[in-house]
C-alpha positions in Angstrom: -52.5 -16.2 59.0 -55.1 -17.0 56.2 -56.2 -20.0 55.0 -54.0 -19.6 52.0 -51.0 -19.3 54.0 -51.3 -21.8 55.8 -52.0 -24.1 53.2 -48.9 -22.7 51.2 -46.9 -23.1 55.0 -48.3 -26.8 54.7 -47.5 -27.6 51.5 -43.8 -26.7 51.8 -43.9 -28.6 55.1 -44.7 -31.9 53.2 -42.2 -31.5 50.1 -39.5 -31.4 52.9 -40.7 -33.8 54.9 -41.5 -36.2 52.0 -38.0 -35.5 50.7 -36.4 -36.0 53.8 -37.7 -39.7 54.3 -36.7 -40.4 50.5 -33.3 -39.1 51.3 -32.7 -40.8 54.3 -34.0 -43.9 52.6 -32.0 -43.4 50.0 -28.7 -42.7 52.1 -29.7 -46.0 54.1 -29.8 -48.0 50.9 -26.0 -47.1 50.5 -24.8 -47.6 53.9 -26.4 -51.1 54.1 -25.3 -52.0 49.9 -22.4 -54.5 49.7 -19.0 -53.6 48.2 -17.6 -55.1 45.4 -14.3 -54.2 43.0 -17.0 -54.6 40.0 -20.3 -53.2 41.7 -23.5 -54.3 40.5 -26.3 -52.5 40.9 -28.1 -53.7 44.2 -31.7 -55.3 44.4 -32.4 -54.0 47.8 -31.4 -51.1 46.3 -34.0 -51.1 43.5 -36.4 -52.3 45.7 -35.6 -49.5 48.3 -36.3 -46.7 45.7 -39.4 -48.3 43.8 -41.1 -48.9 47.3 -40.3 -45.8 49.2 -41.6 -43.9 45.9 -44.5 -45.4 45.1 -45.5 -45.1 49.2 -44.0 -41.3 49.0 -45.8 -40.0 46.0 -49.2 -41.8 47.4 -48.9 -40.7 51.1 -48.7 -37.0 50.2 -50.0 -36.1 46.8 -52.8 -34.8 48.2 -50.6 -31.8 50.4 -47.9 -30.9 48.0 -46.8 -31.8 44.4 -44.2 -34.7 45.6 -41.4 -34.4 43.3 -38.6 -34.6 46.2 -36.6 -34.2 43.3 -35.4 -30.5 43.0 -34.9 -31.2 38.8 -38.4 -32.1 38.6 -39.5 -29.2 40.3 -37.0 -26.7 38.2 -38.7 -28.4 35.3 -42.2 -27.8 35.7 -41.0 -23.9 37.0 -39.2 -23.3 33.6 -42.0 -24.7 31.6 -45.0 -23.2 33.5 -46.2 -26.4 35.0 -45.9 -24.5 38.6 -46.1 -21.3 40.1 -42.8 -19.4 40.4 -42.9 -19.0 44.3 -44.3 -22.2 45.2 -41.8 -23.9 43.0 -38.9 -22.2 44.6 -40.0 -22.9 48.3 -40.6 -26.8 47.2 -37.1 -26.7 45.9 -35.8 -24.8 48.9 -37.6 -27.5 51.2 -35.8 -30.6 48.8 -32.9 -29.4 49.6 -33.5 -28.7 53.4 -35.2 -32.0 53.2 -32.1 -34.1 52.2 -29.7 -31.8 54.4 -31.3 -32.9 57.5 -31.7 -36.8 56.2 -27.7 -37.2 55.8 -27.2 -35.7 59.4 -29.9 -38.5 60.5 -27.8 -40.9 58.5 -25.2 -40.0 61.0 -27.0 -40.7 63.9 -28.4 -44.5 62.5 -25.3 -45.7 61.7 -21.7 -46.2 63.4 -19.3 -45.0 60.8 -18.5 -41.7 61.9 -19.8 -38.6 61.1 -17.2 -37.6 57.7 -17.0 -41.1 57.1 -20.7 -41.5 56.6 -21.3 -38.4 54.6 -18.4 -39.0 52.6 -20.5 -42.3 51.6 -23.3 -40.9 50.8 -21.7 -38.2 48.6 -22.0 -38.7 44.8 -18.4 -38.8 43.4 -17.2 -37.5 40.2 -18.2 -40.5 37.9 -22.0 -41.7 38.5 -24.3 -41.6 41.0 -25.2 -45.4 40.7 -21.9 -46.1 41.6 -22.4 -44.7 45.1 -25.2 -47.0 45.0 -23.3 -49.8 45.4 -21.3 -48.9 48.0 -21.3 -50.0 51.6 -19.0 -49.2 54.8 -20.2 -52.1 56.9 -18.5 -55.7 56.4 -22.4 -57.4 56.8 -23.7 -58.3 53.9 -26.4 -56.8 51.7 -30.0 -56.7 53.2 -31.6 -60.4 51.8 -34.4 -58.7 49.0 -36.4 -61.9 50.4 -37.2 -60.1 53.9 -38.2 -56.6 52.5 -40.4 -58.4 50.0 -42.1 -60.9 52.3 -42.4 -58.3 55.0 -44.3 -56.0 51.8 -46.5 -58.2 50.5 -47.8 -59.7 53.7 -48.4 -56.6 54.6 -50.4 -55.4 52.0 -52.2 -59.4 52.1 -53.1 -59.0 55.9 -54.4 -55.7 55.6 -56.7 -56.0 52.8 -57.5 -59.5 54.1 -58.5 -57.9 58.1 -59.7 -54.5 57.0 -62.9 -55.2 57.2 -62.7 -56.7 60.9 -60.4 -54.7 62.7 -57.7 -51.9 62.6 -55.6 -54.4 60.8 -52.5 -52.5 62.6 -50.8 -55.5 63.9 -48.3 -52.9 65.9 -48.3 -51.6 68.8 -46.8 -48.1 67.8 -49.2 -47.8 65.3 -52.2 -48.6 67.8 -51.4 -46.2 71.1 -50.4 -43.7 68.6 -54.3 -43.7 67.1 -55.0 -43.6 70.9 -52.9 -40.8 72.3 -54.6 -38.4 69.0 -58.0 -39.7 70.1 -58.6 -41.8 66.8 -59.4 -44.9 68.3 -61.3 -46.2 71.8 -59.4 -46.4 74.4 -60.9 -49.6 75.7 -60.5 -50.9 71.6 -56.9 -49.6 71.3 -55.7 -51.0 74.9 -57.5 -54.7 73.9 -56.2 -54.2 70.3 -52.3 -54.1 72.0 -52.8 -57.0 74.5 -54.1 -58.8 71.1 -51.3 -58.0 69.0 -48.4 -58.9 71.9 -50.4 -62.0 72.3 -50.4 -62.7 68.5 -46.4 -61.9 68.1 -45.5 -64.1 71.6 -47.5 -66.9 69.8 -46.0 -66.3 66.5 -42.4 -66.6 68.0 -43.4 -70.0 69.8 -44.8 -71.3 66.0 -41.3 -70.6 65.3 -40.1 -72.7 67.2 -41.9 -75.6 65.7 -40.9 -74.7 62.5 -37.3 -74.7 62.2 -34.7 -77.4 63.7 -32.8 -74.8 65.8 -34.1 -75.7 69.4 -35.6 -73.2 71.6 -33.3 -71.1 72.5 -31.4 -70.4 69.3 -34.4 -70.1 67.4 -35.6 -67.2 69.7 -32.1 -66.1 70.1 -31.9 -65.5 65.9 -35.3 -63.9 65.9 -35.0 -61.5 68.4 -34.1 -57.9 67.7 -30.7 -56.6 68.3 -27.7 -54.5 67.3 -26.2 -56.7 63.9 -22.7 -56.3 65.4 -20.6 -55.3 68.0 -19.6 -51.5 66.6 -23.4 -50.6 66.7 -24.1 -48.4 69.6 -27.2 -48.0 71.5 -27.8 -44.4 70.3 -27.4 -46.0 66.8 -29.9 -48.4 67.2 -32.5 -46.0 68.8 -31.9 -43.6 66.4 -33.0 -46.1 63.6 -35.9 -47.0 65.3 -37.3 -44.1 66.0 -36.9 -43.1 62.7 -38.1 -46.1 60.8 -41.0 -45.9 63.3 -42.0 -42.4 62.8 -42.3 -42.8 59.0 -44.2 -45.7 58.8 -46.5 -44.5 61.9 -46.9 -41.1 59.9 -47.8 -43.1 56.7 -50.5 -45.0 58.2 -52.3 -42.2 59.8 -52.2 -40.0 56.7 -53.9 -42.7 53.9 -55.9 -44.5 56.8 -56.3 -43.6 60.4 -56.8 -39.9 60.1 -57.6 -40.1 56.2 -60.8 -37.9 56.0 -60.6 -34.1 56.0 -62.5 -32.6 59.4 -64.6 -30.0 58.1 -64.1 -27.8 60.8 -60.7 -27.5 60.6 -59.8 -28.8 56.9 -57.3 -26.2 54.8 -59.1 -27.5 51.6 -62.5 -25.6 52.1 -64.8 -26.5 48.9 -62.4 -29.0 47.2 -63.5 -32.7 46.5 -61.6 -35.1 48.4 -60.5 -38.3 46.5 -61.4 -41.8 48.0 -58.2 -43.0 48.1 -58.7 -45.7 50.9 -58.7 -48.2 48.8 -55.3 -48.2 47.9 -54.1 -47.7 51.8 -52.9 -51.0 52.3 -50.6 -51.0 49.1 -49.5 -47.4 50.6 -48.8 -49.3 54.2 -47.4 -52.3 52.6 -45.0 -50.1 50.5 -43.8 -48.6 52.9 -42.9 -51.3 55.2 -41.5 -52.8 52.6 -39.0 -50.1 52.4 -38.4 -49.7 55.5 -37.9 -53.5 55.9 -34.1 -52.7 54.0 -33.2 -49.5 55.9 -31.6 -50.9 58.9 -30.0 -54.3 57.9 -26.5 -53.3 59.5 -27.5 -51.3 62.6 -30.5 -52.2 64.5 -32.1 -54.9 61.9 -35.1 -53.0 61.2 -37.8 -54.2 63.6 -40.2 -50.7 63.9 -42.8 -52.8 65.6 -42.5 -53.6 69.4 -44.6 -56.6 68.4 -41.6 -57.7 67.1 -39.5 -56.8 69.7 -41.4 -58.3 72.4 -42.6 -62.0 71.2 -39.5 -63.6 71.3 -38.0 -61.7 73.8 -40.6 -63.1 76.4 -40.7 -66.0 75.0 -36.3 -66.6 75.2 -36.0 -63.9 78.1 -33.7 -62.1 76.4 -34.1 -58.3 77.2 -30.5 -56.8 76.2 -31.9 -54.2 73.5 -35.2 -54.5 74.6 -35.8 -51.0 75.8 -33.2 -49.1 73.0 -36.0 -50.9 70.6 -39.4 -50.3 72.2 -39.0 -46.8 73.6 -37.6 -45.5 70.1 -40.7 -47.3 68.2 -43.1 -45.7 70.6 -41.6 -42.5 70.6 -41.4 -42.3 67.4 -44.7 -43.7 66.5 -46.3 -41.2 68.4 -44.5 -38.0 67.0 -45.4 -39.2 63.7 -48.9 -39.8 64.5 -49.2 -36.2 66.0 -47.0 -34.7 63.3 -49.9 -36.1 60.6 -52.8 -34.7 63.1 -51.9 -31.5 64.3 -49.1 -30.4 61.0 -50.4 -32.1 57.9 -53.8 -32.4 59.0 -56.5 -32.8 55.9 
């Protein structure tokens, strides 16, 4: 295989891959969106879209021509914007990509499989109406959480660049190690500093609000939402959620650079994009942040997971939640470094 078929091969790869994580974000939005007999259009909603396609369109607009939108790419076809086989394998991988995304909709969440899709289908009168739908009795994700989780990211990271990895997760970290991007002895003290940060973190907590100990740590601590959530459901989510945000990371920061050696784009310029990486990551977990209100809560960071569960004891979903993040973490780390590689 040449190097122009591979890089054709790759291309494709990332216009379904990019449309598959807009879909299932997309699909998520509506599962978690609250009903209403006069349905206004969501925030979280909004929010969900603007994020995920701002991160999207950043993360891989240097492998394909990120459309994930089939009439954009029929567009530029009919008015010679793209070339004619190219334009029909992006649209062919749109379409694959959002296939696969409602199936993975079925696995996050516990409605069933026709129940979910028929959710997620577009009816006959507009697709903004679909938008603000929801199967699940829990209440619309708060647009607070998504936002604060967003722009402290995107704070911290700028703010710690400079210093360290500024990964503050633990997925993020052994995945950079497993792919040989980062020192082993650096990654492993990077992880015992980041579960030391997020036990403290849950103890500050504490101090802060007037529940007492227990409750405090009991509210904060990842778990299924309610009782019809299954553990498949929540491990499912987290994987997921992990292995985008993972992916993200590595592809406009850990593993950034094109390797000469091994690069597809032999004698093109690469653009310095880094410094816009944090806005990228900070995007993207602010997407993310909305995606699994009703199932597993949307921790993607066994940080998270394990500060408070230390700190209270409580260990009921702590497995589900840290083996999916890992897992998932890692695929999308290797996924970036061995499929979409620069």
């Amino acid at each position: 295989m040449n190097i122009r078929t591979k890089l054709t091969c790759q291309k494709l790869f990332a216009e379904f891959l990019c449309s598959l994580i807009f879909g299932f974000a997309v699909y998520s939005a509506v599962l978690n969106t609250k009903a209403s007999e006069n349905p206004a259009p969501s925030t979280a909603v909004g929010l969900t879209v603007a994020f995920s396609s701002i991160a999207l369109i950043y993360t891989f607009c240097d492998h394909c021509a990120s459309h994930f939108n089939p009439a954009i790419t029929i567009a530029a076809l009919v008015t010679g914007k793209l070339d004619l086989a190219l334009g029909i394998g992006y649209v062919i991988a749109q379409l694959l990509g959002f296939f696969i995304a409602s199936l993975l909709a079925v696995l996050c969440f516990p409605y069933g499989y026709s129940k979910t899709l028929d959710l997620i289908t577009p009816g006959a009168v507009v697709y903004s109406a679909v938008l603000n739908t929801k199967a699940s009795e829990n209440p619309a994700p708060s647009t607070a959480v998504g936002l604060t989780v967003a722009f402290s990211s995107i704070a911290l990271i700028y703010t710690f660049c400079d210093h360290c990895a500024s990964h503050f997760n633990p997925a993020i970290t052994i995945a950079a190690l497993v792919t040989g991007k980062l020192d082993l002895a650096l990654g492993i003290g990077y992880v015992i500093a980041q579960l030391l940060g997020f036990f403290i973190a849950s103890l500050l907590a504490v101090l802060c609000f007037p529940y007492g100990y227990s409750k405090t740590l009991d509210l904060i601590t990842p778990g299924a939402v309610s009782d019809e959530i299954s553990d498949h459901n929540i491990f499912w989510a987290e994987f997921i959620l992990s292995f985008i945000l993972v992916f993200v990371a590595f592809e406009v920061g850990i593993n950034a650079v094109r390797e000469p050696g091994v690069t597809l784009f032999v004698g093109e310029t690469q653009i310095d994009r880094s410094k816009f990486a944090p806005l990228t990551i900070g995007s993207t977990l602010g997407f993310l942040a909305f995606l699994a209100s009703s199932t597993s809560g949307g921790a993607f960071n066994p940080g998270i997971v394990f500060g408070p569960s230390i700190a209270g004891g409580n260990f009921e979903y702590f497995w589900q939640f840290v083996v999916a993040e890992l897992c998932g973490g890692l695929l999308g780390g290797l996924v970036q470094v061995f499929l979409l590689f620069k």
